[in-house]
PAZAPA-4460 file (N, C-alpha, C; in steps of 0.05 Angstrom, whole numbers, plus 32768, in hexadecimal, padded with zeros to 4 digits):
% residues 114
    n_x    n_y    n_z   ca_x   ca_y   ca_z    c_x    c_y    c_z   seq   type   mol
   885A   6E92   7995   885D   6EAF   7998   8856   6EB7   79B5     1      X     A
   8846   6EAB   79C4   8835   6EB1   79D7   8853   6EA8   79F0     2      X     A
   885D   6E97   79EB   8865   6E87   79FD   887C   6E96   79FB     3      X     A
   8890   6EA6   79E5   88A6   6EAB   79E4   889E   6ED2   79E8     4      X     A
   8888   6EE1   79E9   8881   6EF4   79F7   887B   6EF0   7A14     5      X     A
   8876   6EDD   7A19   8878   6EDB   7A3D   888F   6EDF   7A4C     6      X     A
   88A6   6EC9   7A46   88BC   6EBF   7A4A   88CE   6EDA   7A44     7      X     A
   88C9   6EED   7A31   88CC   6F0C   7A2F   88C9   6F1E   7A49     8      X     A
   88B0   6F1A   7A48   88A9   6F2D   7A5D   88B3   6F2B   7A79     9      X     A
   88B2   6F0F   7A79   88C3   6F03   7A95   88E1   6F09   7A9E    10      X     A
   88F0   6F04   7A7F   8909   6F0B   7A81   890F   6F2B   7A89    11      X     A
   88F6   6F3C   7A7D   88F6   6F5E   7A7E   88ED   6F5D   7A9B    12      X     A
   88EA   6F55   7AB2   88E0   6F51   7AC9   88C1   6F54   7AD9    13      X     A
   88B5   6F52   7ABC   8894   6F56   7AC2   8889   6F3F   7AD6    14      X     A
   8872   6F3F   7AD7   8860   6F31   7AE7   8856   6F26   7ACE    15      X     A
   8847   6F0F   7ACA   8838   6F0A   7AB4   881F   6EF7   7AC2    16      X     A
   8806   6EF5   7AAC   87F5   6EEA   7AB3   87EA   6ED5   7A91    17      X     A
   87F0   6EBD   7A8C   87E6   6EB0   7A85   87CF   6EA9   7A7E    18      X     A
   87C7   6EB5   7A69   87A8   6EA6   7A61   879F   6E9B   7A51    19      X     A
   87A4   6E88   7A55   8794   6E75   7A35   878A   6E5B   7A43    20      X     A
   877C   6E59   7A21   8769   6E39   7A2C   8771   6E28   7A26    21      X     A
   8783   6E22   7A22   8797   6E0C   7A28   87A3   6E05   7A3A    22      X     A
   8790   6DF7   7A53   879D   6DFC   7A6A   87B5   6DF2   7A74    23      X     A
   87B8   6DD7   7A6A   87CA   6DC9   7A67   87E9   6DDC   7A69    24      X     A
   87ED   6DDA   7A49   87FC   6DE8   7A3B   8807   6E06   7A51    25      X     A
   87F4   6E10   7A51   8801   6E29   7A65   880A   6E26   7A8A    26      X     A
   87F8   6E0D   7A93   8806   6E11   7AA7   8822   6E0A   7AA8    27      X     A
   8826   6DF4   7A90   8849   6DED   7A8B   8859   6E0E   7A93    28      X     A
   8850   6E1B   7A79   885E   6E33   7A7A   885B   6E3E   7A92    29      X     A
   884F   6E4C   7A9E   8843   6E59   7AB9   885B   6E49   7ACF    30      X     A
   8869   6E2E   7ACC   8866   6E29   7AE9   8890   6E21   7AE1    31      X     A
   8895   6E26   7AC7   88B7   6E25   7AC7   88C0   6E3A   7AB2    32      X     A
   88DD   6E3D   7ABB   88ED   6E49   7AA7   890A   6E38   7AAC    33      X     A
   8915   6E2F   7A99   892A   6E32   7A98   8945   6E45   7AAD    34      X     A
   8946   6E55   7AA9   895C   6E64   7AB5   894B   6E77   7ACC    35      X     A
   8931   6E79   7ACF   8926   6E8F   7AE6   891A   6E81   7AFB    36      X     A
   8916   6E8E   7B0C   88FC   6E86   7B1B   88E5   6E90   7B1B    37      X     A
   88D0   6E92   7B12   88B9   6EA4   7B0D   88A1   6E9D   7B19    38      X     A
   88A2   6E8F   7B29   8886   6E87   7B34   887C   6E98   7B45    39      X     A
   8887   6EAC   7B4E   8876   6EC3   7B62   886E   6ED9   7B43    40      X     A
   8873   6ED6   7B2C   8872   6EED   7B18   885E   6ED4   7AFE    41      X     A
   8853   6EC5   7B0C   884B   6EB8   7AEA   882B   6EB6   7AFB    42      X     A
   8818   6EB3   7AEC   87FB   6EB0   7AF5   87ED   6E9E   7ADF    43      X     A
   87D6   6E8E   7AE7   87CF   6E82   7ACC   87B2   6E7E   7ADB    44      X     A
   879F   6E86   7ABE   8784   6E80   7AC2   8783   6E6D   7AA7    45      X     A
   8773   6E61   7AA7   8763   6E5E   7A88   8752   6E6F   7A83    46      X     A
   874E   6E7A   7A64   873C   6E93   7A62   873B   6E8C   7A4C    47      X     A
   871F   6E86   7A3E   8711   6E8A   7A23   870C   6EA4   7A1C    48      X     A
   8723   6EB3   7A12   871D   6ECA   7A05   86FD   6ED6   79F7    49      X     A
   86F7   6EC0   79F3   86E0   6ECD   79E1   86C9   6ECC   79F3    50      X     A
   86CB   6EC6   7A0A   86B4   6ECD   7A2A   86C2   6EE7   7A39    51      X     A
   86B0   6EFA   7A32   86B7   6F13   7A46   86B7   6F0B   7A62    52      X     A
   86A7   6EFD   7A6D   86AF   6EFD   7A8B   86CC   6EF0   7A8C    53      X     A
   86D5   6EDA   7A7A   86EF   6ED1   7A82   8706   6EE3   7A7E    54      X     A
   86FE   6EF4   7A67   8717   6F0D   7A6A   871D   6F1D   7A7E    55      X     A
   8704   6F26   7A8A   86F9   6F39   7AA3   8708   6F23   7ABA    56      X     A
   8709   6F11   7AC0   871B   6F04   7AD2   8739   6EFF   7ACF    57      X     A
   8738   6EFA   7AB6   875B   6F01   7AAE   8767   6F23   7ABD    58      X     A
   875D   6F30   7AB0   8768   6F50   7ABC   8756   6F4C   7AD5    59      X     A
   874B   6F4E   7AE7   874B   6F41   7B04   8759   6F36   7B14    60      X     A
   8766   6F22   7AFF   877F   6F17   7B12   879C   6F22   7B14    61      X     A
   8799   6F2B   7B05   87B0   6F3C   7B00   87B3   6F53   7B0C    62      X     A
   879C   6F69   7B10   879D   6F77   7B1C   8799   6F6F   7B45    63      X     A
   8795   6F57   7B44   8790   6F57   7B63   87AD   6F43   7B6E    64      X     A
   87C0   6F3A   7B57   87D5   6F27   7B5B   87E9   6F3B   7B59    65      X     A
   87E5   6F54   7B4B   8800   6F5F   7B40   87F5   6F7F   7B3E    66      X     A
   87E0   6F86   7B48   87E0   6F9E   7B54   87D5   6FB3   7B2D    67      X     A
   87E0   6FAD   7B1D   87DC   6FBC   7B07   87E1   6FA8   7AEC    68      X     A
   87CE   6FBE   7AD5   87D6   6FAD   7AC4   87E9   6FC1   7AAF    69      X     A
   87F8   6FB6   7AA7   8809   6FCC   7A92   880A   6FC4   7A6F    70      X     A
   8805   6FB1   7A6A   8807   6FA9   7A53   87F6   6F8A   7A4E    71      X     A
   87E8   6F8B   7A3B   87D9   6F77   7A3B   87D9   6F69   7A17    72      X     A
   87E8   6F4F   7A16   87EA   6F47   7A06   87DB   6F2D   79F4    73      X     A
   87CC   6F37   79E3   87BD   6F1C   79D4   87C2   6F0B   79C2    74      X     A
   87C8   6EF4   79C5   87D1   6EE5   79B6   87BD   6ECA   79B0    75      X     A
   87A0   6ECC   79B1   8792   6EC2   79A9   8789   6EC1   7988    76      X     A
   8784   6E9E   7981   878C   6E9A   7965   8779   6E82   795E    77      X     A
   877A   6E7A   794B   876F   6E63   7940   877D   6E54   792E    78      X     A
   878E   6E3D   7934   87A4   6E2C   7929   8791   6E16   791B    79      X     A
   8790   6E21   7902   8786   6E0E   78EA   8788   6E16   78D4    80      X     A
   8790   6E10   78BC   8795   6E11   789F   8785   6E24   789B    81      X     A
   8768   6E18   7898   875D   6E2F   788E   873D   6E2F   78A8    82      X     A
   8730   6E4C   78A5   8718   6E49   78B4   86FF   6E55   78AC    83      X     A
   86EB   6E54   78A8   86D1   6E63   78A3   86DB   6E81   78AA    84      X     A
   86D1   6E8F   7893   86D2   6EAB   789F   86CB   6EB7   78B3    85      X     A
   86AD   6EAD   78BE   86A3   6EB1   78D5   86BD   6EBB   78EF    86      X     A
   86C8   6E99   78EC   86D9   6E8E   790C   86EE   6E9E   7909    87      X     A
   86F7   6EAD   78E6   8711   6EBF   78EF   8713   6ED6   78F4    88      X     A
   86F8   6EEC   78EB   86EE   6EFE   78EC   86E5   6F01   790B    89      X     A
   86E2   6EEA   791F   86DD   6EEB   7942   86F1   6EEA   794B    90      X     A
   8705   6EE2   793F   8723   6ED4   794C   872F   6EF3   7948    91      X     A
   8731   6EFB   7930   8744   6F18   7923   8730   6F2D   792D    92      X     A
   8721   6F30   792F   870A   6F44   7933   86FD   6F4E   7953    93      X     A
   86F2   6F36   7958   86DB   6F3F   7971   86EB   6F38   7988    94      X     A
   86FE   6F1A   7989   8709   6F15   799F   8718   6F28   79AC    95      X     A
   872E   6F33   799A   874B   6F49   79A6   8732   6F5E   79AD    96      X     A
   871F   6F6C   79A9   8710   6F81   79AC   8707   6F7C   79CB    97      X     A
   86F6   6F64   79CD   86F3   6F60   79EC   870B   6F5F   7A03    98      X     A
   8723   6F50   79F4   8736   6F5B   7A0F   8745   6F75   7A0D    99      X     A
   8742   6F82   79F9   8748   6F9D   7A02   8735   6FAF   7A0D   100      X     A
   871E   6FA9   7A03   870A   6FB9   7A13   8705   6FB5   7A37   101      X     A
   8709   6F9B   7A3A   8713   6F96   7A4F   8723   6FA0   7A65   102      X     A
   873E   6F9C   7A4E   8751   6FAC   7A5C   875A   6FCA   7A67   103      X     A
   8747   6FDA   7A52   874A   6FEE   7A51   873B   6FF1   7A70   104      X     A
   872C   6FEC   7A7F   8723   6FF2   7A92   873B   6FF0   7AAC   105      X     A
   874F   6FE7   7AA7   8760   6FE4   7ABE   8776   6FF1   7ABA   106      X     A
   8777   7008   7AA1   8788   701C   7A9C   8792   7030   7AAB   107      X     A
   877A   7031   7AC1   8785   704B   7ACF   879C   703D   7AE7   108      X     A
   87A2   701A   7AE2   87B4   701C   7AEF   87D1   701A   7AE8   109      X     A
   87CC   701A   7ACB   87EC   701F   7ABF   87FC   7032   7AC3   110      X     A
   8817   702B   7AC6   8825   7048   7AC4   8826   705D   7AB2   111      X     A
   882C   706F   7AB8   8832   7080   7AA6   883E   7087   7A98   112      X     A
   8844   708F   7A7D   8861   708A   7A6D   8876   70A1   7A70   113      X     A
   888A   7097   7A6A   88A7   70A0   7A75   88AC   70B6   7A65   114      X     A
***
């Protein structure tokens, strides 16, 4: 989902910034497309969502690579059958909360709606 919302956004002519901890895995994505060229519009950190300073650098880079942030999408998850309530209740719950709270700080550089 993550990978086929990027490749979206790219095609819609955004800027995007890559974050996950999989570093591997994303710089693949980050560094080709098929049919575009996107390497002045793709960015990639690794970012453990669930460390506020690593989110707080995610929207950092973004705002100092690409001037604003306009939409900020989470697709952080936990790929296993099943998990302690604890780890899904942090995953569904506390994680998406920190990068929006996050993000919400770099709102005043979104545009404004049409």
């Amino acid at each position: 989902m993550g990978r086929a919302t990027t490749m979206r956004f790219l095609q819609e002519g955004a800027s995007v910034v890559i974050a996950d901890y999989n570093e591997d895995t994303a710089h693949r994505r980050s560094r080709s497309h098929p049919t575009m060229d996107i390497r002045d519009r793709v960015r990639f950190i690794r970012t453990d969502v669930a460390k506020e300073p690593q989110v707080a650098a995610m929207i950092d880079l973004a705002m100092s690579d690409f001037g604003r942030v306009d939409i900020v999408f989470n697709n952080a998850g936990v790929a296993a059958r099943s998990v302690p309530f604890g780890m899904w209740k942090w995953t569904n719950g506390i994680t998406p909360s920190m990068c929006s709270r996050r993000a919400s700080s770099s709102a005043s550089s979104m545009r404004p709606a049409r």
